[in-house]
N, C-alpha and C positions, 0 to 999 in steps of 0.2 A: 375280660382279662382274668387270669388265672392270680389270686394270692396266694403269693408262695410261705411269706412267714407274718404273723403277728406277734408284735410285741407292746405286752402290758405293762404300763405302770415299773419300768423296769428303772432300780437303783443300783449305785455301786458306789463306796467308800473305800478307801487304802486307809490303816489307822484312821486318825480323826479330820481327814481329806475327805470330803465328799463330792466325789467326781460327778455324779448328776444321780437325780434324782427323779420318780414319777413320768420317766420316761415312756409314749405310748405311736407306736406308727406300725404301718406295714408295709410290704414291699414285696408289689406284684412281677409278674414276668415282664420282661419286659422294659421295666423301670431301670433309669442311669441314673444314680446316684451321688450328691458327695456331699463332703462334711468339711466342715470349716472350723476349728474354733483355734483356741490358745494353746502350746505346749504345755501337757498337762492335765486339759479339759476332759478327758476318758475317752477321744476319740478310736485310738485304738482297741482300746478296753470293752468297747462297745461293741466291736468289730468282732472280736474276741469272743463276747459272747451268744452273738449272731452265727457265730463258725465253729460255737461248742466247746471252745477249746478255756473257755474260764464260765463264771456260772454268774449270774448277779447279785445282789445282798438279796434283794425280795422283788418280787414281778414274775410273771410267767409268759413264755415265750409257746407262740403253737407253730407249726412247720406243715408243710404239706407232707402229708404221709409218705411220699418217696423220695422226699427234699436231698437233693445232691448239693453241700455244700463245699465251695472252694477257697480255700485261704493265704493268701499272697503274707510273710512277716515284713517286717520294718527292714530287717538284716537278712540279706540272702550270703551263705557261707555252703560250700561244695566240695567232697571230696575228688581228690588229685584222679577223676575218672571222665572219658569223654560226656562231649554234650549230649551224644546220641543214647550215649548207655545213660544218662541221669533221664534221660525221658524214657526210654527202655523199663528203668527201675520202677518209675512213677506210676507205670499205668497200672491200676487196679482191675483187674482181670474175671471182671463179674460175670462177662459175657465169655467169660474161656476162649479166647480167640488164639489162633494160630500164631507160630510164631512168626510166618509171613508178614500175618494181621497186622501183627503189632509193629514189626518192621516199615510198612506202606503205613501206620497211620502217624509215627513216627517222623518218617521224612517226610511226609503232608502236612504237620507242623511247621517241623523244621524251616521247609520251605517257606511258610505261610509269614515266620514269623523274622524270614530274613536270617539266619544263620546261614553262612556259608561253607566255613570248614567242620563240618558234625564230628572232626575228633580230638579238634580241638580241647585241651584240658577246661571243664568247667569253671575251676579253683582258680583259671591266670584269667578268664572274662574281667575285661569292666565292670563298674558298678552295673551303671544301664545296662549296659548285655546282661549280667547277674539278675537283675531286676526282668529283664523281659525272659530268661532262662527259666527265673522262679513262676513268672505268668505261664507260660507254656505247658510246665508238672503239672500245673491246675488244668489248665484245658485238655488235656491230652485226655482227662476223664469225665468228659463233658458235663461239668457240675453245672446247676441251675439257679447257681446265685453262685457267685465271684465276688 
């Protein structure tokens, strides 16, 4: 099994809150995850700095050198633009793909992940649909932790 990232001794405090502390695991391919605790607890905060997007007080974190990370927020919010064009927009274009490309893998989603109408306004979805709209950005650029 391939590990994707290691995390050391990793802490994190908001003011005099200390969300956790001497945090240490890794997390190979492969691996399904979940987390439990109290509202509060740094669950997401954790989350956060697994996906890069916040940093920890002290600990170091190692990543597999070409680590594709994907990050789903708490709050999924969308502009008044179809569902098709917000996966359209999302895809990161490393591989310079056609705009065909992008079209066919697009609606290969789409399809996958049960949307029907793709022009439908993102902004009028459901929560849930919102929520499964926000997974799909993510996958659409086949990250290797989610």
């Amino acid at each position: 099994m391939t590990l994707l990232i290691t995390c050391h001794d990793l802490s994190k405090a908001y003011g005099s809150k200390q969300l956790f502390s001497n945090i240490s695991f890794g997390i190979f391919r492969g691996d399904k995850i979940g987390m439990v605790g109290p509202n509060g607890a740094g669950k997401s905060t954790l989350l956060k700095i697994i996906a890069g997007i916040e940093s920890p007080d002290s600990g170091e974190i190692s990543t597999k050198k070409t680590l594709r990370v994907g990050y789903v927020p708490q709050t999924s919010t969308f502009p008044d633009i179809g569902i098709r064009e917000v996966l359209l927009n999302s895809i990161q274009d490393t591989a310079h793909l056609h705009d065909y490309e992008k079209e066919t893998k697009v609606s290969v989603l789409l399809s996958k992940m049960g949307f029907k109408d793709t022009e439908q306004l993102a902004s009028s979805l459901s929560g849930g649909w919102k929520k499964r709209l926000d997974i799909a950005k993510e996958l659409i650029n086949a990250p290797d932790l989610l």
